[in-house]
PyMOL Python script that loads the backbone (N, CA, C, O; Angstrom):
from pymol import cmd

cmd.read_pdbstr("""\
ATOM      1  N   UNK A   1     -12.666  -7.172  16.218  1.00  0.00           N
ATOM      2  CA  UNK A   1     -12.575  -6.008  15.367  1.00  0.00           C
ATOM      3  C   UNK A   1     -11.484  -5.063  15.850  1.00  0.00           C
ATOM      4  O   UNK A   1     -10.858  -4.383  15.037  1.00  0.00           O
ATOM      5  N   UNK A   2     -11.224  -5.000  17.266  1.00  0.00           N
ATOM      6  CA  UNK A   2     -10.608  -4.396  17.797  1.00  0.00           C
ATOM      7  C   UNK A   2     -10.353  -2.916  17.847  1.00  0.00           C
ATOM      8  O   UNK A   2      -9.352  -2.202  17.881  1.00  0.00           O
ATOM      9  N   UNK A   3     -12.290  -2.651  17.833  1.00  0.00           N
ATOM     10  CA  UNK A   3     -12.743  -1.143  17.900  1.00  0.00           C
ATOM     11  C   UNK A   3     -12.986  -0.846  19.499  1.00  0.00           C
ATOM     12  O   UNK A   3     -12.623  -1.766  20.232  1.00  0.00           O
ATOM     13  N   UNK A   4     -13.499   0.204  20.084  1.00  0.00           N
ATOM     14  CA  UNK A   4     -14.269   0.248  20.938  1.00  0.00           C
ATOM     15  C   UNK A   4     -15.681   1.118  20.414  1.00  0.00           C
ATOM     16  O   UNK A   4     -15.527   2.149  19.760  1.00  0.00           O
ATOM     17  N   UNK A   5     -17.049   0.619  20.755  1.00  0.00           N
ATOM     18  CA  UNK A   5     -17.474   0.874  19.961  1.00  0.00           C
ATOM     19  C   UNK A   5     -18.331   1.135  21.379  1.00  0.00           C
ATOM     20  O   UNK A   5     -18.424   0.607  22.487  1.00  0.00           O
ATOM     21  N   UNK A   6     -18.949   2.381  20.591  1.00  0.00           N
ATOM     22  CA  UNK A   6     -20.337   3.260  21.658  1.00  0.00           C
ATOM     23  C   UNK A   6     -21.380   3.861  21.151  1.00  0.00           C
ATOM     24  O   UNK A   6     -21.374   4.537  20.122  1.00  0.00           O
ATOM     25  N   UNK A   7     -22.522   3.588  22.013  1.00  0.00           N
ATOM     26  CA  UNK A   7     -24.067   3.472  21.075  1.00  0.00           C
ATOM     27  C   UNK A   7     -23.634   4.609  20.675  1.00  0.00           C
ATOM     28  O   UNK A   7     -22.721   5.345  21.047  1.00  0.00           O
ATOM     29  N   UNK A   8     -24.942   4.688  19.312  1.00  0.00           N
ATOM     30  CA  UNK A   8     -25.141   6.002  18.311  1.00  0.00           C
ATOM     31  C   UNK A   8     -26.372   6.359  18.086  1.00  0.00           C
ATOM     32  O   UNK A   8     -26.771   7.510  17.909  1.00  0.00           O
ATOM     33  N   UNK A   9     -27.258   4.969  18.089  1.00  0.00           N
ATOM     34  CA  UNK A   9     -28.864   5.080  18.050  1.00  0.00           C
ATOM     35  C   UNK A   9     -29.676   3.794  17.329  1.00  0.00           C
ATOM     36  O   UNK A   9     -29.279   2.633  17.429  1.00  0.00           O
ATOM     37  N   UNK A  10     -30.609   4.106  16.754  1.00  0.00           N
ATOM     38  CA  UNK A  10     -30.784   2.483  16.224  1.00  0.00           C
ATOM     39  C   UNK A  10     -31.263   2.806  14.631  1.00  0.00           C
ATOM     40  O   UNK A  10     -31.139   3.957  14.213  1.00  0.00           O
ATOM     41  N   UNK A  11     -31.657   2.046  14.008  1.00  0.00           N
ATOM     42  CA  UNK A  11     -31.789   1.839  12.719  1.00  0.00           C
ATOM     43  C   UNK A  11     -32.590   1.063  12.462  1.00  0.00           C
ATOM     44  O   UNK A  11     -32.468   0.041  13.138  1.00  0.00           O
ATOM     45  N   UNK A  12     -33.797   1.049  11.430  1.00  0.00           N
ATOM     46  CA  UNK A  12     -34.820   0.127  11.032  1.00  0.00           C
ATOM     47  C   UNK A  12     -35.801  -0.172  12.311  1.00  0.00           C
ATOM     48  O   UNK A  12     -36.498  -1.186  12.283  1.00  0.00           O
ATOM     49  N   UNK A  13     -35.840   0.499  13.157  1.00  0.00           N
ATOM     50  CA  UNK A  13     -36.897   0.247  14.674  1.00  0.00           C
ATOM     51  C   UNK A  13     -36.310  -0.673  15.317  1.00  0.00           C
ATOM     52  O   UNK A  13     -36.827  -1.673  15.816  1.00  0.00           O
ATOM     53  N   UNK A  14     -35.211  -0.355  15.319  1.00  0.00           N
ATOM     54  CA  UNK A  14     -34.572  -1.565  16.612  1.00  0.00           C
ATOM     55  C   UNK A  14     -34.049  -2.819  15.475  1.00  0.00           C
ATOM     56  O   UNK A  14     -33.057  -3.359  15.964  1.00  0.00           O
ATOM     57  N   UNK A  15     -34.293  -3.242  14.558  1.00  0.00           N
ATOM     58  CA  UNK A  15     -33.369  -3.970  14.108  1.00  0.00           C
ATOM     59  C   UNK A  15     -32.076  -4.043  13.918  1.00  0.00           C
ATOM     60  O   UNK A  15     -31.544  -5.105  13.594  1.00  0.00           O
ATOM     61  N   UNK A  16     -31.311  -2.769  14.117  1.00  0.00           N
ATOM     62  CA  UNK A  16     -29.993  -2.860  13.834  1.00  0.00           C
ATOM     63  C   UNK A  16     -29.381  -1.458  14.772  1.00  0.00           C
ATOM     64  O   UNK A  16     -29.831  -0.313  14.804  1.00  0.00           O
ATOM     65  N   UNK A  17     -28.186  -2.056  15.496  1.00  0.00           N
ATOM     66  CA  UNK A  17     -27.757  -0.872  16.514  1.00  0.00           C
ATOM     67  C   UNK A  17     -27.151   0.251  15.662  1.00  0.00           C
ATOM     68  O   UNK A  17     -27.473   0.204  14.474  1.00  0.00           O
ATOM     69  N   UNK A  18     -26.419   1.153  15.995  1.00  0.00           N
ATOM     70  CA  UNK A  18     -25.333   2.088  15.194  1.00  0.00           C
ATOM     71  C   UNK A  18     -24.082   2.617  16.230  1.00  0.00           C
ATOM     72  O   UNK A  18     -24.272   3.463  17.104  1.00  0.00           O
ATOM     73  N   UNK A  19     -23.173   2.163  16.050  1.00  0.00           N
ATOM     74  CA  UNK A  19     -22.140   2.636  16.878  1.00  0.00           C
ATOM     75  C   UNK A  19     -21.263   3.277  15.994  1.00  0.00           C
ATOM     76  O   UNK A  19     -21.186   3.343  14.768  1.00  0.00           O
ATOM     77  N   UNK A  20     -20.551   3.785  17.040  1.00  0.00           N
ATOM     78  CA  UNK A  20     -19.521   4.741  17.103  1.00  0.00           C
ATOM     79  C   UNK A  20     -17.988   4.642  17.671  1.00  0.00           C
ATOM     80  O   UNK A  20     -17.787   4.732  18.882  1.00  0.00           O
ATOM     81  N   UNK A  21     -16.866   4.443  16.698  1.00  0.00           N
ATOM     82  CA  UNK A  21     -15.342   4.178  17.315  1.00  0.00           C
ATOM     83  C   UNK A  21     -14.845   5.442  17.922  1.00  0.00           C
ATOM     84  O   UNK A  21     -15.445   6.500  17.727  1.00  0.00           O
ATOM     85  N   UNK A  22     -13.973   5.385  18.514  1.00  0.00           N
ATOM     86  CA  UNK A  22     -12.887   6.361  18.916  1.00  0.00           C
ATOM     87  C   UNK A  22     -11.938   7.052  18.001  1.00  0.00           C
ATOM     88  O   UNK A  22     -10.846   7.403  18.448  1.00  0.00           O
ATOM     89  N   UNK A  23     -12.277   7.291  16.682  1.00  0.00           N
ATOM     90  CA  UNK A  23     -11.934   7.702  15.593  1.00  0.00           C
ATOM     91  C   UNK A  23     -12.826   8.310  14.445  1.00  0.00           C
ATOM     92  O   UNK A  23     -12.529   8.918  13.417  1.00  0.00           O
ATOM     93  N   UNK A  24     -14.364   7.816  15.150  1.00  0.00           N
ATOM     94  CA  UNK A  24     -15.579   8.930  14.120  1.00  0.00           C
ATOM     95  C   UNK A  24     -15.645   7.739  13.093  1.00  0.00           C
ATOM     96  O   UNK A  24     -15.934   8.174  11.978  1.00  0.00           O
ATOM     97  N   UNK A  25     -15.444   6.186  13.118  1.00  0.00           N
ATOM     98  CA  UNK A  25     -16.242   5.801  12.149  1.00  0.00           C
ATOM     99  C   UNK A  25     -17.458   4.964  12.508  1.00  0.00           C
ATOM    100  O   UNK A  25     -17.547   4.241  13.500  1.00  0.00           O
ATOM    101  N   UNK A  26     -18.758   5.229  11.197  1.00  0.00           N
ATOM    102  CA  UNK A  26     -20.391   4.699  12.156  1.00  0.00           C
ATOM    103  C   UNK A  26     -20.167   3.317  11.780  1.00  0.00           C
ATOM    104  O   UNK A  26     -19.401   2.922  10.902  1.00  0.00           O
ATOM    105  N   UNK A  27     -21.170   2.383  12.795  1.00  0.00           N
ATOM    106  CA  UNK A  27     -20.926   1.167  12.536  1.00  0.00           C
ATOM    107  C   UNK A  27     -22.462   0.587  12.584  1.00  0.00           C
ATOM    108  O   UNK A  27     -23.372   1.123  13.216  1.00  0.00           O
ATOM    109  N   UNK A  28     -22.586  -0.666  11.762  1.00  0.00           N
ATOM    110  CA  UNK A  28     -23.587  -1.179  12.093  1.00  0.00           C
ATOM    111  C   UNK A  28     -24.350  -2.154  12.623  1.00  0.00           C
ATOM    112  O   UNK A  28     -25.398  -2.279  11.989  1.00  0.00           O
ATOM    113  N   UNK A  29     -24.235  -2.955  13.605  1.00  0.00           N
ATOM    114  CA  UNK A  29     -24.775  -3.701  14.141  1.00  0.00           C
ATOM    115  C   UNK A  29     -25.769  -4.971  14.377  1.00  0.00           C
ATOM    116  O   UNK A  29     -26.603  -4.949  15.282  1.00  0.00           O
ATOM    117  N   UNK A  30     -25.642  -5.909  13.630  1.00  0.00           N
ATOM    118  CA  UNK A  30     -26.587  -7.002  14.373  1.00  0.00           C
ATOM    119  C   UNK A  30     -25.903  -8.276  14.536  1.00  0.00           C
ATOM    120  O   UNK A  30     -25.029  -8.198  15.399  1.00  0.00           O
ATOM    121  N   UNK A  31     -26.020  -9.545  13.939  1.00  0.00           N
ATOM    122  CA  UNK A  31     -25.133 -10.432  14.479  1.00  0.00           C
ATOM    123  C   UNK A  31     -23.949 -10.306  13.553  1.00  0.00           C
ATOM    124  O   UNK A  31     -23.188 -11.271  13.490  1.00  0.00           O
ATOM    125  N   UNK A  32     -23.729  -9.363  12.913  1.00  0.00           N
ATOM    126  CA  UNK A  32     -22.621  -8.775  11.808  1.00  0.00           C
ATOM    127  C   UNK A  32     -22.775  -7.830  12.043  1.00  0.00           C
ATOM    128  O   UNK A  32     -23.656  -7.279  12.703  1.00  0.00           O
ATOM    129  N   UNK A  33     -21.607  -7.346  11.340  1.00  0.00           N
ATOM    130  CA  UNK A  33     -20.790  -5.557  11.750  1.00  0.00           C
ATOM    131  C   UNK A  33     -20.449  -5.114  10.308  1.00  0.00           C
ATOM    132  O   UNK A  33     -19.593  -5.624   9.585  1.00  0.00           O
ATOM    133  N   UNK A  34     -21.345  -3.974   9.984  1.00  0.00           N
ATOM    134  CA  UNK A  34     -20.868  -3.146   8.521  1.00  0.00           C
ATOM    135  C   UNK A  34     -20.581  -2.222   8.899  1.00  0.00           C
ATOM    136  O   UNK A  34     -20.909  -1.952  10.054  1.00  0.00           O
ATOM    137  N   UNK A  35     -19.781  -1.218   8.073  1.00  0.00           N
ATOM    138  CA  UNK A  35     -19.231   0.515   8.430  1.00  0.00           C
ATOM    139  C   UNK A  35     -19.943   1.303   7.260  1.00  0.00           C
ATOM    140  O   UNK A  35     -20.092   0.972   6.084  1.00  0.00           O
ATOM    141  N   UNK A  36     -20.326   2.403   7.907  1.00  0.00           N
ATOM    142  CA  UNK A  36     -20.859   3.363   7.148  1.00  0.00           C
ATOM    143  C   UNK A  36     -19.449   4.352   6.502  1.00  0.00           C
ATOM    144  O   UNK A  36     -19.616   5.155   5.584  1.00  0.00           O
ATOM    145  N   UNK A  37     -18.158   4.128   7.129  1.00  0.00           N
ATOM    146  CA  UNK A  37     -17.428   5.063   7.069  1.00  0.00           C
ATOM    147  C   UNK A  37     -17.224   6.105   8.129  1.00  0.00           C
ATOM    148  O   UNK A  37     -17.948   6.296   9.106  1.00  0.00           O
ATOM    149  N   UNK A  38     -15.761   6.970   7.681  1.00  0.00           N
ATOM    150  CA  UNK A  38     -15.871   7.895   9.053  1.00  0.00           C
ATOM    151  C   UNK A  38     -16.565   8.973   8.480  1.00  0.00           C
ATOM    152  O   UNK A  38     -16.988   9.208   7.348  1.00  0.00           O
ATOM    153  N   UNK A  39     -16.575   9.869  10.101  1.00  0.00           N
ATOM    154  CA  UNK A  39     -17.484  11.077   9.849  1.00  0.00           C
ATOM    155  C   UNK A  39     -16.619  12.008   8.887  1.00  0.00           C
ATOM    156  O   UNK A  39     -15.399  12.001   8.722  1.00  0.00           O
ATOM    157  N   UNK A  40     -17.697  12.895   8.239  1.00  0.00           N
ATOM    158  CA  UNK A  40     -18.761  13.098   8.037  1.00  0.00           C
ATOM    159  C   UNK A  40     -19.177  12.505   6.778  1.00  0.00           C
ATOM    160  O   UNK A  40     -20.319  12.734   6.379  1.00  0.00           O
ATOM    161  N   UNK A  41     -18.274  11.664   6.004  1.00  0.00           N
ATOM    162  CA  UNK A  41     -18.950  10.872   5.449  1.00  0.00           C
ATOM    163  C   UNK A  41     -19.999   9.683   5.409  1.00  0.00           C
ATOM    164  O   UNK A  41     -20.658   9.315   4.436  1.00  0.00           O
ATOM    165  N   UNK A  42     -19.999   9.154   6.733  1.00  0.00           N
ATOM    166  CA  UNK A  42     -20.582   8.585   7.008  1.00  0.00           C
ATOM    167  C   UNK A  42     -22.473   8.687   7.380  1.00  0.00           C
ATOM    168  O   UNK A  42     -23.337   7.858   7.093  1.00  0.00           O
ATOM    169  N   UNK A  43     -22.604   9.871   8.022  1.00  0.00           N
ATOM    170  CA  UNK A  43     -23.457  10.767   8.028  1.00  0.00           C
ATOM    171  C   UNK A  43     -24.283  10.826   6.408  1.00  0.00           C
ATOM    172  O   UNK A  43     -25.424  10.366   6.381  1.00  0.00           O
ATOM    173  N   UNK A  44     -23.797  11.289   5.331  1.00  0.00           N
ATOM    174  CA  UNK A  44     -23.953  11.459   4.204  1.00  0.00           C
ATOM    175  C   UNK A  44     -24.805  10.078   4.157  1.00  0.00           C
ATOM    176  O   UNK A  44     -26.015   9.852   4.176  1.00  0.00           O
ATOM    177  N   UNK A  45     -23.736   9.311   4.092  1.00  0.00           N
ATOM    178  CA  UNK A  45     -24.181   7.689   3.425  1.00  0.00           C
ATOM    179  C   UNK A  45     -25.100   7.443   4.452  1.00  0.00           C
ATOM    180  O   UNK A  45     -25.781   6.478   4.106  1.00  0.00           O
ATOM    181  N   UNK A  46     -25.516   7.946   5.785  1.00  0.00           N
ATOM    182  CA  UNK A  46     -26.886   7.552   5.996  1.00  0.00           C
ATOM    183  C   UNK A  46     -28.180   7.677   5.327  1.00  0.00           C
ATOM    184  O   UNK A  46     -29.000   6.921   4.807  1.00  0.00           O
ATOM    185  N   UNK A  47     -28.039   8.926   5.544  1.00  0.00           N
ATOM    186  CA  UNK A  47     -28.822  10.176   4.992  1.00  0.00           C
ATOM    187  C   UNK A  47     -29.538   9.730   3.669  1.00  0.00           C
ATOM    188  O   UNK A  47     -30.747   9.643   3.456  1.00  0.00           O
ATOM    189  N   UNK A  48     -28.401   9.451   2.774  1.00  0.00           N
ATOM    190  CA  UNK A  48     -28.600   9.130   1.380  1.00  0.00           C
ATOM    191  C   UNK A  48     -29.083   7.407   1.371  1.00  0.00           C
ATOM    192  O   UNK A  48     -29.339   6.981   0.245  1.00  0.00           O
ATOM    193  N   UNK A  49     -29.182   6.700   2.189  1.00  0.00           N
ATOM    194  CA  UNK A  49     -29.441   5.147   2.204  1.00  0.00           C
ATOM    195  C   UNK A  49     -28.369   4.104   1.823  1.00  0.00           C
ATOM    196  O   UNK A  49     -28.581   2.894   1.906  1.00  0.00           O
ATOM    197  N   UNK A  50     -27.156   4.663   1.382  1.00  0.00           N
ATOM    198  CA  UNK A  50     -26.118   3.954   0.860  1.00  0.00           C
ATOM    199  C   UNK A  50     -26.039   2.308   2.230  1.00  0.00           C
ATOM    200  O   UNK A  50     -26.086   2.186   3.454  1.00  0.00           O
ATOM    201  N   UNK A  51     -25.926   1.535   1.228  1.00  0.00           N
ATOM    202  CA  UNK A  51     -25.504   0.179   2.145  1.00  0.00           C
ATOM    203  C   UNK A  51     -23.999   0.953   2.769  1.00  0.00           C
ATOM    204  O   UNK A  51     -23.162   1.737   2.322  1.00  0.00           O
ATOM    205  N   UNK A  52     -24.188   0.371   3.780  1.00  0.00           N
ATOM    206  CA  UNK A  52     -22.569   0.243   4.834  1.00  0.00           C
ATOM    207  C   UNK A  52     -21.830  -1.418   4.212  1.00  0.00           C
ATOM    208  O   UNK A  52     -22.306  -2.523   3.949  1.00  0.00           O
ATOM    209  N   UNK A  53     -20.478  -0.819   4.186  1.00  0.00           N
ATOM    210  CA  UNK A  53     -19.395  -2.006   3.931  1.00  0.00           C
ATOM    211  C   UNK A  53     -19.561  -3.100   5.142  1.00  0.00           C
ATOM    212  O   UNK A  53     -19.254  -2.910   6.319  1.00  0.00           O
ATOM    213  N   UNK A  54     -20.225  -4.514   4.468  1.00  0.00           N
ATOM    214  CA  UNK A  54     -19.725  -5.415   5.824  1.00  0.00           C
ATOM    215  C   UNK A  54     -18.540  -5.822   5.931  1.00  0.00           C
ATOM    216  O   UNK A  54     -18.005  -6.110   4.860  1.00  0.00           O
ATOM    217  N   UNK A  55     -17.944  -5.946   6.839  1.00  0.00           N
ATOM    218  CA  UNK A  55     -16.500  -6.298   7.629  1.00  0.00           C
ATOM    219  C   UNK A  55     -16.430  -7.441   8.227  1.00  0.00           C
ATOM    220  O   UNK A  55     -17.144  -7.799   9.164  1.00  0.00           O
ATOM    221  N   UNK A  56     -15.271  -8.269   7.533  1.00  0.00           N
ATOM    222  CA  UNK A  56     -15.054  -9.013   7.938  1.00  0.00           C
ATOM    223  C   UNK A  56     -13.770  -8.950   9.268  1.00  0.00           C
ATOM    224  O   UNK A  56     -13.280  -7.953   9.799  1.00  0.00           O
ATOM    225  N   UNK A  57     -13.525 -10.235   9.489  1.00  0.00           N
ATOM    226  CA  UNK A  57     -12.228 -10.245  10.613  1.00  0.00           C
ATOM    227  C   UNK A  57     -10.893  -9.668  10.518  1.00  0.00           C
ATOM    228  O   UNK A  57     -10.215  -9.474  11.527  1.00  0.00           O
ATOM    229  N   UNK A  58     -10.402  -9.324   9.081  1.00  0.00           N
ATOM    230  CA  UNK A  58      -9.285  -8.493   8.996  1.00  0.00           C
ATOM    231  C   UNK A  58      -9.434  -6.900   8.472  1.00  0.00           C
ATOM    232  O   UNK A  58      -8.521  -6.233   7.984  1.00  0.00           O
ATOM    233  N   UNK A  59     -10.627  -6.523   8.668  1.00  0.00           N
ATOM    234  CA  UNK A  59     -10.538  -4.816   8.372  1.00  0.00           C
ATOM    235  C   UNK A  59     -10.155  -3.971   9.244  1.00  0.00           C
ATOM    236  O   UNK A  59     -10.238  -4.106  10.465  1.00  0.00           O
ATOM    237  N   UNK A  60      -9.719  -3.065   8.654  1.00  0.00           N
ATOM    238  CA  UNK A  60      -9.156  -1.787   9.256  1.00  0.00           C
ATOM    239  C   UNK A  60      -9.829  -0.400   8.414  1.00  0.00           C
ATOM    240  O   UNK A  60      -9.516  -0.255   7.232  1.00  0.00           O
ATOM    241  N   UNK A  61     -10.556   0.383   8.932  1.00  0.00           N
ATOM    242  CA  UNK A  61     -10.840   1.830   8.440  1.00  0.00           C
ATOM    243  C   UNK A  61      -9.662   2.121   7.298  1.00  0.00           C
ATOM    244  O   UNK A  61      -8.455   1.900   7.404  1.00  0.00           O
ATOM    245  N   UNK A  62     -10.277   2.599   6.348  1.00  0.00           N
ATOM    246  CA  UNK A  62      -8.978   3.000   5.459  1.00  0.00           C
ATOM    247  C   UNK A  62      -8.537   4.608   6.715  1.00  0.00           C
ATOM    248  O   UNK A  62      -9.233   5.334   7.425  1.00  0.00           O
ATOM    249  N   UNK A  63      -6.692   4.505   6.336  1.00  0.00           N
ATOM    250  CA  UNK A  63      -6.245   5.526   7.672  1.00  0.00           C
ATOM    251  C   UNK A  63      -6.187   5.370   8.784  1.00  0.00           C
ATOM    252  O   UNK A  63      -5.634   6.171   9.538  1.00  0.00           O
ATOM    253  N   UNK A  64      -6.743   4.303   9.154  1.00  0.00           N
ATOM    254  CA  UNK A  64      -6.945   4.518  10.777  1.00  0.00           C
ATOM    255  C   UNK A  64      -6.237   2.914  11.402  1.00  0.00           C
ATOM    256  O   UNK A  64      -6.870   1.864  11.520  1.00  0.00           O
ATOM    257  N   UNK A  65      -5.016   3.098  11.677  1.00  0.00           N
ATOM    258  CA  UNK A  65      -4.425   1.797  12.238  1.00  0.00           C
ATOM    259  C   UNK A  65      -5.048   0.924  13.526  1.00  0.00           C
ATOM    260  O   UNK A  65      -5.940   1.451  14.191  1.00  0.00           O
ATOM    261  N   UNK A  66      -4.813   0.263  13.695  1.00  0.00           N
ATOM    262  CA  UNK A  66      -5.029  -0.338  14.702  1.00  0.00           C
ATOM    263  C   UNK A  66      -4.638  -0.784  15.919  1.00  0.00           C
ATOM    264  O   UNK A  66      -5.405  -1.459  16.605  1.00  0.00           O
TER     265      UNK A  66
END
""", "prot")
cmd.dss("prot")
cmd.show_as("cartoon", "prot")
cmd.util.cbc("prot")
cmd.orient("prot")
């Protein structure tokens, strides 16, 4: 992915981690990786239940290079 990614908390009781890049976008965690988006949108789309985008091997944050 070529994030660095650092806990945020968990989701569903431990089914799914939530991290955090070096750029404020949330991520989601289990044997796949979705994005909630960056902050503070991302936040929102918790909040509100919105699915997170799963990511495949060539994404990039919209804005945020790599």
């Amino acid at each position: 992915m070529g994030r660095h990614l650092y806990p945020l908390g968990e989701l569903d009781h431990g089914r799914f981690f939530l991290g955090i890049d070096e750029v404020g976008v949330i991520y989601l965690v289990e044997t796949w990786v979705a994005s909630f988006g960056p902050m503070p949108h991302a936040m929102e789309n918790l909040v509100l239940g919105v699915a997170p985008r799963r990511i495949d091997g060539g994404y990039e944050p919209a804005g945020q290079p790599s």
